[in-house]
C-alpha positions in Angstrom: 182.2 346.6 154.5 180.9 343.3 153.8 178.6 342.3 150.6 174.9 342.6 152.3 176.1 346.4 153.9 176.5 347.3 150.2 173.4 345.5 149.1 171.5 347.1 151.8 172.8 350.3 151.2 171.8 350.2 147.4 168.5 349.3 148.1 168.3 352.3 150.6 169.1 354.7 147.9 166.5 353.0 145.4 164.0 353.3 148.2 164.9 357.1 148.2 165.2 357.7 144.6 161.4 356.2 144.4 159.7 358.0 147.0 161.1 361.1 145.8 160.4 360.7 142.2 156.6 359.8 143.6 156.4 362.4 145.9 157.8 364.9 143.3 155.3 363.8 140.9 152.5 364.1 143.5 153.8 367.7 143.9 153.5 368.5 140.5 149.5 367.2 140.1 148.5 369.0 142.6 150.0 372.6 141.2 148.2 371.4 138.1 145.5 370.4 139.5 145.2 373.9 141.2 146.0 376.1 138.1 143.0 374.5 136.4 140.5 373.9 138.8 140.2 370.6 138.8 141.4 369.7 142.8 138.0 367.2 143.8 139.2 367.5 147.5 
């Protein structure tokens, strides 16, 4: 495995750590936004 595989690969799993983090938090305003109410559409 040469140097830009693993430097590819690392930013691969950033990419995924991000989006999932986002998409989690995403997740979790909408419940919220549900419970109370507050959902504008």
């Amino acid at each position: 495995m040469t140097w830009w595989q693993i430097i590819l690969i690392v930013l691969v799993i950033i990419l995924l750590a991000v989006m999932l983090a986002i998409w989690a938090k995403a997740q979790a305003y909408r419940r919220d936004a549900e419970e109370h109410g507050d959902l504008d559409g």
